[in-house]
SEVO-659666 format. One record per residue: residue in three letters; x, y, z of N, C-alpha, C in turn. Coordinates in steps of 0.001 Angstrom, whole numbers, padded with zeros to 6 digits, always signed. Layout:
ALAXYZXYZXYZ...
***
This chain:
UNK+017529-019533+022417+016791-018481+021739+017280-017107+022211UNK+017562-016127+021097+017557-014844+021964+017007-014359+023227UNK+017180-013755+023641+016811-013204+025380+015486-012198+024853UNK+015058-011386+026249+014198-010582+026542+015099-009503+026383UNK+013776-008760+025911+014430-007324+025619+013235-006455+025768UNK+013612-005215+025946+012250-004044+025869+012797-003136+024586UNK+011821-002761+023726+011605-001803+023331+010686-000824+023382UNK+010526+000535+024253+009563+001502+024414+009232+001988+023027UNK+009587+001839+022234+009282+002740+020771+008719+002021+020028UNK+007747+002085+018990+007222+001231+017970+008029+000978+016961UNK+009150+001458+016888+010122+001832+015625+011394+001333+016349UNK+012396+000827+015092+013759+000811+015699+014741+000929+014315UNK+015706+001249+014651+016412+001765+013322+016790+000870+012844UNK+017609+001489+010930+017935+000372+010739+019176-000660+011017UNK+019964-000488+011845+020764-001210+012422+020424-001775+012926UNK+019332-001280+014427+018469-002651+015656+017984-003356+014446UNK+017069-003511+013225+016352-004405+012315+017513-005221+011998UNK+018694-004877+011363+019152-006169+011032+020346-006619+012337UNK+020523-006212+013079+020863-006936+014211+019446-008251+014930UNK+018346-007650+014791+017516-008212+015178+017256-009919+014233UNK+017719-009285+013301+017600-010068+012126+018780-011302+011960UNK+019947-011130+011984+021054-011737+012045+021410-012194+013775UNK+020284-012336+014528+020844-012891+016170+020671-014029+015767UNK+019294-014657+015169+018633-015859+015014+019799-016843+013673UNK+019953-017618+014644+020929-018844+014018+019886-019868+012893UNK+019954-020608+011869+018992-021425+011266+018642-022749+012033UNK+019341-023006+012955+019183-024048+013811+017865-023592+014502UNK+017747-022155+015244+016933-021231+015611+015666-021373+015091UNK+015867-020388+014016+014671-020451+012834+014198-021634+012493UNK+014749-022496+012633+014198-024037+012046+013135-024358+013142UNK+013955-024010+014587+012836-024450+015738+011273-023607+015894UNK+011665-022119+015436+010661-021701+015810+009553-022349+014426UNK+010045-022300+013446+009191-022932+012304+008162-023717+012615UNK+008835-025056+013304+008660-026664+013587+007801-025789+014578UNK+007903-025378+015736+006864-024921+016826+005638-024633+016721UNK+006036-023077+015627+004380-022543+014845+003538-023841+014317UNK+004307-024607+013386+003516-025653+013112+002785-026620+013979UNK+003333-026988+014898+003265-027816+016025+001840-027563+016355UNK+000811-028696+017155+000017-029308+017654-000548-028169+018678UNK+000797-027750+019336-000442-026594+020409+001165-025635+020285UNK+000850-024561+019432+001588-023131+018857+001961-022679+020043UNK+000297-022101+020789+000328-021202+021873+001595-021637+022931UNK+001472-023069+023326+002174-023626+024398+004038-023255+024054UNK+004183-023756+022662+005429-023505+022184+005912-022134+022428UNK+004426-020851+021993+005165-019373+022019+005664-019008+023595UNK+004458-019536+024519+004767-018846+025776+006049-019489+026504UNK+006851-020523+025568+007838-020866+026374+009223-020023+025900UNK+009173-019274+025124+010066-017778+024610+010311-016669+025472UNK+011969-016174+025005+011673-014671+025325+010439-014142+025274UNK+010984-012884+025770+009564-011732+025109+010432-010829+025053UNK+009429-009730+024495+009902-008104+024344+008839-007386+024384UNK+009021-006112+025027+008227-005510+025875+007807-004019+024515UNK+006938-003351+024009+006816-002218+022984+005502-001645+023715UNK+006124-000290+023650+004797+000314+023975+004222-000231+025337UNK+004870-000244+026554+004324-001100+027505+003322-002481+027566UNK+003308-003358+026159+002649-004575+025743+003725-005375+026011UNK+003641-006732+026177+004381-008003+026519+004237-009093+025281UNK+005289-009000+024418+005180-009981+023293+006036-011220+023328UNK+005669-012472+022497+006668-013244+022347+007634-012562+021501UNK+008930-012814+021496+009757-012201+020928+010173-012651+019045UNK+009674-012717+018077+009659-013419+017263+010793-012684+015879UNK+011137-011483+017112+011509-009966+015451+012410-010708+014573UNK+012249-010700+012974+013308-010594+012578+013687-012404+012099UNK+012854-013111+013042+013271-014555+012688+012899-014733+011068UNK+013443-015833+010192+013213-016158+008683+012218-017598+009185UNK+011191-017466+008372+010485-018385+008712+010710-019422+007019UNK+011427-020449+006523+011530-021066+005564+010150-022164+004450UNK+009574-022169+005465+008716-023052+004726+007150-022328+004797UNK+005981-022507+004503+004515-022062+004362+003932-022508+005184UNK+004005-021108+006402+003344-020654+007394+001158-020785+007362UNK+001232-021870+007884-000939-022274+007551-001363-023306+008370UNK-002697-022860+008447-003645-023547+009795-002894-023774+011267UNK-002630-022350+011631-002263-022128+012963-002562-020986+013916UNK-002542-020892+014845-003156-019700+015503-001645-018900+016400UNK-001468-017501+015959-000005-017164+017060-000802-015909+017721UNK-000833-015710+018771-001522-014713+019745-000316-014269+020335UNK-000260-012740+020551+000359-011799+021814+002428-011955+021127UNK+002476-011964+020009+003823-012133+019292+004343-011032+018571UNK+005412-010605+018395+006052-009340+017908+006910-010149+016532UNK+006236-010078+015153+006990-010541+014302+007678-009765+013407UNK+007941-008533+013516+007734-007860+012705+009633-007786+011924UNK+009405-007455+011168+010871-007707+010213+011020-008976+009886UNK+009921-009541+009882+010210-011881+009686+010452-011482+008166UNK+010723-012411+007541+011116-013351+006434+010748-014560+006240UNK+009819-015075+005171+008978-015854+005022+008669-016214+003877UNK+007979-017700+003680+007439-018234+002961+006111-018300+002190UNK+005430-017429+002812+004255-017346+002688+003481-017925+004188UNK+002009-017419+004132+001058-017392+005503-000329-017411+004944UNK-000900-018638+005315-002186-018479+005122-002701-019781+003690UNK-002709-019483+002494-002983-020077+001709-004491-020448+001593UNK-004937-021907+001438-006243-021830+001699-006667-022264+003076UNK-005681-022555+004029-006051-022202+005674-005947-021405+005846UNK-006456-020278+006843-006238-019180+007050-005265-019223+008343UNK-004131-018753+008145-003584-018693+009595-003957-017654+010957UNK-004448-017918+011847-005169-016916+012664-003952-015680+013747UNK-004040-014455+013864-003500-013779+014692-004525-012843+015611UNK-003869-012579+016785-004428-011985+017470-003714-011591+018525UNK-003726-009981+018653-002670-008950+019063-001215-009233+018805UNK-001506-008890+017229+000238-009537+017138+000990-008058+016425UNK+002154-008105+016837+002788-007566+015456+003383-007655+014249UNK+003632-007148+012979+003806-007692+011719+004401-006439+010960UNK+004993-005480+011591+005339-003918+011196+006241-004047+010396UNK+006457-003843+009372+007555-003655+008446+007722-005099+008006UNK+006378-005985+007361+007245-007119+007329+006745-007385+005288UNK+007377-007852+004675+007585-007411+003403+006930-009158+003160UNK+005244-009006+002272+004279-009873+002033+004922-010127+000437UNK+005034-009498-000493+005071-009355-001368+005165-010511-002249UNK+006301-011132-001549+006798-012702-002128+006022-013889-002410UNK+004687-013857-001837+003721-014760-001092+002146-014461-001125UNK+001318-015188-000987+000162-014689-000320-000353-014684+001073UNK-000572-013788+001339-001111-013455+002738-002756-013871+003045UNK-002722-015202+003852-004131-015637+003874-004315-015294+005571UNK-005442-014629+006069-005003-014493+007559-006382-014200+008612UNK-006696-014616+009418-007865-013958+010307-007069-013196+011468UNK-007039-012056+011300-006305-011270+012160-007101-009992+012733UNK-006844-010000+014612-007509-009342+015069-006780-008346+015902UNK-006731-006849+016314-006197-006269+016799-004933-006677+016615UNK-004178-006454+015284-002439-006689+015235-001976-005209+014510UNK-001086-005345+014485-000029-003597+013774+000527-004539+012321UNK+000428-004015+011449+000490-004371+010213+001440-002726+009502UNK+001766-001921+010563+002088-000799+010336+003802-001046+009499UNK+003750-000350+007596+004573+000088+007108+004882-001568+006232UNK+003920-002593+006654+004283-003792+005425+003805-003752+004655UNK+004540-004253+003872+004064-004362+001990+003369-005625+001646UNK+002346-005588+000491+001508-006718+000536+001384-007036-001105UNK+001259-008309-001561+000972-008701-002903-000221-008989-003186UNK-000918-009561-002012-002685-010372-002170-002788-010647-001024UNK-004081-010156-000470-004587-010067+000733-005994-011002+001164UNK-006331-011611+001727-007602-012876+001676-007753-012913+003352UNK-009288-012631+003734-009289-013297+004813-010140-012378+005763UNK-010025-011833+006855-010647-011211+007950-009912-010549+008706UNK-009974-008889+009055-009222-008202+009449-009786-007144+010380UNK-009868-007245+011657-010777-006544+012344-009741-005713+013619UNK-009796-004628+013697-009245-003902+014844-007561-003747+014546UNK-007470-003706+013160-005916-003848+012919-005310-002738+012191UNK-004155-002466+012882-003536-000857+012139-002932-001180+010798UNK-003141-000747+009788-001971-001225+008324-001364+000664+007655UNK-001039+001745+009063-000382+002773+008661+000796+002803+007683UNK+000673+003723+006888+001911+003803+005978+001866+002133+005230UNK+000995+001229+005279+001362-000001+004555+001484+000238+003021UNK+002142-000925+002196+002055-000749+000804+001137-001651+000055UNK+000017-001491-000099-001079-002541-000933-000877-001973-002861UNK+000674-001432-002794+000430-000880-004505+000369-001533-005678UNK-000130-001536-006528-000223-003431-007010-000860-004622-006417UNK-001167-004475-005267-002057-005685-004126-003145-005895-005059UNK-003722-007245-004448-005025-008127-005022-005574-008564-003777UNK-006776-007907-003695-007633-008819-002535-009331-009044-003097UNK-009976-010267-002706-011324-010757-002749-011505-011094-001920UNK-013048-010596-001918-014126-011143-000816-013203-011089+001088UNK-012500-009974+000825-011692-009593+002199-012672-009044+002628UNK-012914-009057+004569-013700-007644+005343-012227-007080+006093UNK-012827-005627+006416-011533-005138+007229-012309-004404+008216UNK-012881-004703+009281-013547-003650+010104-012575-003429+011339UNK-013343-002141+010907-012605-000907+011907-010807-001152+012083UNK-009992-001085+010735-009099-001176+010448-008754+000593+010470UNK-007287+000389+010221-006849+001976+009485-005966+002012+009045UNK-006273+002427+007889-005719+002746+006494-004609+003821+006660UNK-004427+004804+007127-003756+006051+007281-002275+005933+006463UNK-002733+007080+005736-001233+006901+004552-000605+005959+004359UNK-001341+004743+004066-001093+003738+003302-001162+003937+001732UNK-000320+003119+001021-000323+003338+000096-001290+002084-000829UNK-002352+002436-001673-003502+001529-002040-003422+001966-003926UNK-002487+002580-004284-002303+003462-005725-002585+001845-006512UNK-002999+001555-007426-003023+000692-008782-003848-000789-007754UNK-004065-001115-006749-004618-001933-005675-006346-002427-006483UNK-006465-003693-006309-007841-003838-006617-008475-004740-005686UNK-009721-004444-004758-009676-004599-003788-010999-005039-004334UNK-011571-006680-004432-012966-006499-005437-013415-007504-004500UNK-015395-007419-004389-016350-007747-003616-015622-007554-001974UNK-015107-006786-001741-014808-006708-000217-015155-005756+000353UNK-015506-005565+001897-015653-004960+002829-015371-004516+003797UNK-015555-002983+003624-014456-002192+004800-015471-001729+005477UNK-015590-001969+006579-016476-001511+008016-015923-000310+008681UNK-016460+000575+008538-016269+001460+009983-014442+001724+009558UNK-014117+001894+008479-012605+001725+008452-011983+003101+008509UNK-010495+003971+008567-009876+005092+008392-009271+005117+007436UNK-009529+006229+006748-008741+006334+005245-008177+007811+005326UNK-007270+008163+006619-006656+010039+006122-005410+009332+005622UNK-005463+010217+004806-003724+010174+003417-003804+009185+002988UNK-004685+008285+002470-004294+007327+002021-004690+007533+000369UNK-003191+007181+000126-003422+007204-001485-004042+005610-002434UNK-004759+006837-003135-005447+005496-003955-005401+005864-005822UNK-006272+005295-006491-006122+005960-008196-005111+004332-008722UNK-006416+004723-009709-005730+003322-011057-006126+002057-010616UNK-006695+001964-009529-007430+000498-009068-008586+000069-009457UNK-009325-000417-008085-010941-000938-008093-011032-001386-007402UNK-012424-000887-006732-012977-001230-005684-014534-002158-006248UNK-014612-002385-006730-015918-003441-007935-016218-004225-007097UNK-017699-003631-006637-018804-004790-005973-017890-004343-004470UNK-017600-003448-004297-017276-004335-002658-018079-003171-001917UNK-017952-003414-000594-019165-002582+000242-018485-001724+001168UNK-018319-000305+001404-018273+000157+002509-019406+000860+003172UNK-018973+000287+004842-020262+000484+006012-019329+001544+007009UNK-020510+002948+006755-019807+003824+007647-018856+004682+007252UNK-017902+004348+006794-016772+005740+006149-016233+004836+004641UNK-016198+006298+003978-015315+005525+002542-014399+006690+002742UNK-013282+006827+001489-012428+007395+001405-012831+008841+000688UNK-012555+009969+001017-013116+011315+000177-012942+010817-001657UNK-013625+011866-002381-013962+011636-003763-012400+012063-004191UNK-011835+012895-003524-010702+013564-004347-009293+012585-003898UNK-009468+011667-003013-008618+010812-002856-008717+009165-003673UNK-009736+008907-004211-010396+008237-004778-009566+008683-006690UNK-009993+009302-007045-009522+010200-008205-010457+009102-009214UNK-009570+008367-010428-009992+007180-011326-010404+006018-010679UNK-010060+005585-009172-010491+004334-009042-011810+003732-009521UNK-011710+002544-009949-013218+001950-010556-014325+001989-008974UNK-015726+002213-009077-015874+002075-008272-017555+001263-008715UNK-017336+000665-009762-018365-000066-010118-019230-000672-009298UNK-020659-001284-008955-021318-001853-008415-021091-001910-006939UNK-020423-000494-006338-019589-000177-005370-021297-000015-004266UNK-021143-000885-002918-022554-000357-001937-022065-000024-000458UNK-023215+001357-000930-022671+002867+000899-023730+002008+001817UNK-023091+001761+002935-024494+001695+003867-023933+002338+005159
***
């Protein structure tokens, strides 16, 4: 498996991304696949590199292609961010917790997930399902996204992009919405507790049977 590495920066250009991307052999990728799936995940991750961001200690996962549909598994304390994938979640929810997922492009797939304190910062999303608590999704792309009966507490939104997004019977707790663009969606039936997004950032969104508490 690739080695340990540190990165101090949350960001890496685009050369480190696809170097990061092209280390992992399919022999590689095949193992880590078979692992995630595997009987006890956790045991499989902590026997990995790591890489170090922001003074945090991750399994090292950047960049790997994951081939087949990622569900009913739990990955804790992992840096995935730039993966390639099959899809995650479905009608298991796959569980995360303190993970990363920064720049990782959902679009292809549905994203089914119980995820807690992870960086979701700058990925793009097609359909969103599941439980999302303490998790950054800055600069993400939900444009065109579909989510139901999602909660997101104490998430943040921050110049994410949410433009044409219909986000229906769901709930945002306690969530952050500066710059985040929205208009041409719907928010129908869903509930925010604690902060919504200003009226002038809002613009046309539907906000039908919409409840403030």
């Amino acid at each position: 498996m690739p080695g340990t590495s540190e990165m101090n920066s949350n960001t890496e250009t685009k050369v480190q991304i696809n170097t990061l991307k092209n280390r992992w052999t399919p022999e590689q990728a095949k193992c880590v696949t078979e692992g995630l799936l595997s009987k006890e995940p956790g045991a499989f991750l902590r026997s990995l590199p790591t890489c170090i961001v922001e003074g945090r200690t991750f399994t090292d996962l950047r960049g790997v292609r994951i081939e087949t549909f990622l569900a009913n598994t739990s990955i804790a304390d992992t840096d995935m961010s730039y993966c390639t994938h099959e899809g995650i979640g479905g009608d298991m929810h796959t569980k995360f917790s303190s993970c990363r997922l920064a720049l990782v492009d959902f679009t292809s797939a549905v994203f089914a997930a119980d995820a807690t304190d992870c960086n979701f910062d700058g990925a793009k999303f097609k359909s969103v399902f599941g439980r999302f608590e303490k998790c950054c999704f800055q600069h993400s792309n939900f444009r065109k996204a579909f989510s139901v009966n999602a909660l997101f507490r104490e998430c943040d939104f921050s110049g994410a992009n949410m433009y044409h997004a219909h986000f229906l019977k769901c709930v945002f707790d306690h969530c952050i919405w500066s710059d985040c663009r929205l208009g041409k969606g719907s928010f129908a039936e869903t509930t925010f507790v604690g902060s919504t997004p200003r009226a002038e950032q809002l613009g046309d969104t539907i906000m039908e049977d919409v409840v403030l508490r």
